[in-house]
C-alpha positions in Angstrom: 75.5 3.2 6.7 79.0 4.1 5.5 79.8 7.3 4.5 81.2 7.6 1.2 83.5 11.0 -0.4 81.9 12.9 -3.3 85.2 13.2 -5.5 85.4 9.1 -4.9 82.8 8.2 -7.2 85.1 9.7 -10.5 87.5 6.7 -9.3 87.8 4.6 -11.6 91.0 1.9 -12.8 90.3 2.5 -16.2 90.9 5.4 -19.2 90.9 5.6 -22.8 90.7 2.8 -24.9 89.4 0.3 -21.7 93.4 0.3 -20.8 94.3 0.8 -17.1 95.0 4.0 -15.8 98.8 3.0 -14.8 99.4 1.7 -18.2 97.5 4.8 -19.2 99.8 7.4 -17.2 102.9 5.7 -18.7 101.9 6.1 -22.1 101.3 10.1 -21.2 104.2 10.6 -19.6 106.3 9.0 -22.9 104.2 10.7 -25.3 104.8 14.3 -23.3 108.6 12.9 -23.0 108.6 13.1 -26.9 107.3 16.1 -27.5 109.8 17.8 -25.1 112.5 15.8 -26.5 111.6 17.2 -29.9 110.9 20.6 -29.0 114.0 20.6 -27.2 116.2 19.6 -30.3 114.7 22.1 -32.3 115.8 25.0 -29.7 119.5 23.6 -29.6 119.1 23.7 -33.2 118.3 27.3 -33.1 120.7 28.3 -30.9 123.5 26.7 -32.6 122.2 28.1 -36.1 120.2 31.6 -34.9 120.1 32.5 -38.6 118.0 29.5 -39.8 114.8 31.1 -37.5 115.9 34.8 -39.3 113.1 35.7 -41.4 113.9 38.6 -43.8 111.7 41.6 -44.3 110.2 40.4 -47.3 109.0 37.2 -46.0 107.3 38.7 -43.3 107.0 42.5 -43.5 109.7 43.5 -41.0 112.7 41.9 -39.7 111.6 39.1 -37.2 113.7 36.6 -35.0 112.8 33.1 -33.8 114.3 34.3 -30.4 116.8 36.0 -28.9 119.5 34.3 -26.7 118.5 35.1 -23.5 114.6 33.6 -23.9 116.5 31.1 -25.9 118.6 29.3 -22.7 115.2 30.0 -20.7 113.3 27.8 -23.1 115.7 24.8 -23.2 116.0 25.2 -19.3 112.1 24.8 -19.1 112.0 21.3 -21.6 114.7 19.8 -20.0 112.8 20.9 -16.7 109.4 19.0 -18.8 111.3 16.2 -19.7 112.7 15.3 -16.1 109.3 16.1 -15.2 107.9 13.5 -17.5 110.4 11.0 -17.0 109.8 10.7 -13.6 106.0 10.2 -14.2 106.6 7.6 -16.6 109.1 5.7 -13.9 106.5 6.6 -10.8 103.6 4.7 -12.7 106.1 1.8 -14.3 107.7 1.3 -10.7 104.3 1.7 -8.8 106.1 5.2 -6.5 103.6 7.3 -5.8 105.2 10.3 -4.9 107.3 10.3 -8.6 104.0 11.3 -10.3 103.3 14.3 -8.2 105.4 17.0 -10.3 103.6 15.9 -13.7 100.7 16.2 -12.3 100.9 19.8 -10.8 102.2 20.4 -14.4 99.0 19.5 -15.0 97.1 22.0 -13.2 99.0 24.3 -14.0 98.9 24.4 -17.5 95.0 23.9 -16.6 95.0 26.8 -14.9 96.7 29.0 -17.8 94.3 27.7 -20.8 91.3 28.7 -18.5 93.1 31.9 -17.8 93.1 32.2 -21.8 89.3 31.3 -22.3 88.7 34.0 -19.7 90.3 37.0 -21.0 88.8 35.7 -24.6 85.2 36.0 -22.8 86.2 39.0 -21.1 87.9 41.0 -23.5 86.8 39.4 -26.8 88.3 42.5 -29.1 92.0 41.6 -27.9 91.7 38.5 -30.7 91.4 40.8 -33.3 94.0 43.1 -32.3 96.0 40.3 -31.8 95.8 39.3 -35.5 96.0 42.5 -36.9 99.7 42.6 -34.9 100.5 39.6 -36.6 103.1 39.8 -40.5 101.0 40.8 -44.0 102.4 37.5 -45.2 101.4 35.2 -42.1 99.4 32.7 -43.1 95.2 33.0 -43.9 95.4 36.2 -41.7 93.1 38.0 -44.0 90.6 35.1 -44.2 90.5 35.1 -40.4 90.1 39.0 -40.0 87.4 38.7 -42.8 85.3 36.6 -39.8 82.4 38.2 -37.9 84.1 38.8 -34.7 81.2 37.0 -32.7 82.1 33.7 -34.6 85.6 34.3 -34.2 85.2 34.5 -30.3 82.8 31.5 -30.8 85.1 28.8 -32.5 88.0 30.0 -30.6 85.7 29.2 -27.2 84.5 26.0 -28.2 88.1 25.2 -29.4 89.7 25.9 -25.8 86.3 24.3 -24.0 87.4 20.6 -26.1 91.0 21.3 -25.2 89.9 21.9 -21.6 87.8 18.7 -21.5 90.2 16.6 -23.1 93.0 17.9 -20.2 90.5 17.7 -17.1 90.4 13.9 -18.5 94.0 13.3 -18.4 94.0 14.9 -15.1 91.4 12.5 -13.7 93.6 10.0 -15.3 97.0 10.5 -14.0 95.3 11.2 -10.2 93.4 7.8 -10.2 96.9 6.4 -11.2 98.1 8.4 -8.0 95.4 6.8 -6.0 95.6 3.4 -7.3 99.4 2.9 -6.3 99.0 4.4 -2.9 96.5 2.4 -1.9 97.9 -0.9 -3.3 101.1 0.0 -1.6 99.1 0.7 1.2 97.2 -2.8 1.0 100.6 -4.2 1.0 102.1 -2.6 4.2 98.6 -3.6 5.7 99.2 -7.5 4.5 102.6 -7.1 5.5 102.0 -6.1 8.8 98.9 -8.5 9.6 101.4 -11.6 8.3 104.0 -10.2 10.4 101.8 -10.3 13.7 99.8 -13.9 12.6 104.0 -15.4 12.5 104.5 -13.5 16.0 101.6 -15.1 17.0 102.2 -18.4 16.4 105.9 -18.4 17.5 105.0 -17.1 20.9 102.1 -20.0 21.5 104.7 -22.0 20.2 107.6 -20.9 22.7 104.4 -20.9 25.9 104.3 -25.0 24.5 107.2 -25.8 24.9 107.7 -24.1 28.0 104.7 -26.1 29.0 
């Protein structure tokens, strides 16, 4: 009876919307290219105009600045970081190389590992919400509306809110690692084709050299 891996029965060669899961890794990987693209324009924006993120004091209560230089170069460092990152997912999964998709999908788990990190400390220490909205400008948007919530809600809606996140990233995990496994083991079905060819030719030029000989 042959044995068969737990984690292999969530294999599967198809994701959303019944596409594959290499066509669907190469849609990721453009749409995240996107967003990085655009997030990155918007920081070289700011940093060539620092006053168009300035937001007086009676706008928001007290002098507030998109962000400083410093965090500035440090943000644009990390998108173009993201969007090499992407790029070379989208290229690993168009070209069928393996090895390309890797950093995306650590990227992956990581940024797993931080929005569970979040869900945590809101289970754990379920008063830091509110304080954190109390820290936030008189004028921010529905700030008092949210504050006027029962705190038990509040911690409930912002739970089930990072639970769908959390689902909704496990499955583009699953999705980009059956991409992963898909190429290597079609590349590896074509070493193994390769190689059995190779010997079948050997094969046949040797009984055909013993012939002659004959």
């Amino acid at each position: 009876m042959k044995m068969v891996a737990p984690w292999t029965r969530f294999y599967s060669n198809s994701c959303c919307l019944c596409c594959h899961v290499r066509t669907g890794t190469i849609l990721l990987g453009v749409w995240y290219l996107i967003i990085n693209a655009v997030v990155l324009l918007i920081l070289l924006s700011a940093l060539a105009d620092p006053d168009q993120y300035h937001f007086s004091s009676s706008e928001l209560g007290g002098d507030f600045e998109f962000m400083d230089d410093a965090n500035m170069c440090i943000a644009i460092a990390v998108s173009l970081l993201m969007i090499l990152i992407c790029a070379m997912a989208t290229y690993g999964a168009y070209k069928q190389h393996a090895a390309w998709i890797i950093p995306f999908f650590c990227y992956q788990i990581f940024d797993f590992a931080l929005n569970t990190l979040v869900a945590v400390t809101v289970l754990v220490y379920p008063n830091s919400i509110q304080e954190y909205i109390r820290q936030l400008p008189p004028n921010f948007p529905y700030r008092d509306d949210i504050m006027s919530v029962n705190p038990t809600c509040l911690v409930l809606i912002i739970l089930l809110f990072i639970s769908i996140i959390l689902t909704f990233k496990g499955y583009l995990i699953s999705c980009v690692w059956n991409c992963y496994r898909y190429i290597n083991g079609r590349n590896s079905s074509d070493v193994l084709v390769y190689v059995t060819s190779n010997d079948t030719t050997k094969r046949i030029y040797q009984q055909l050299l013993s012939h002659q000989r004959i």
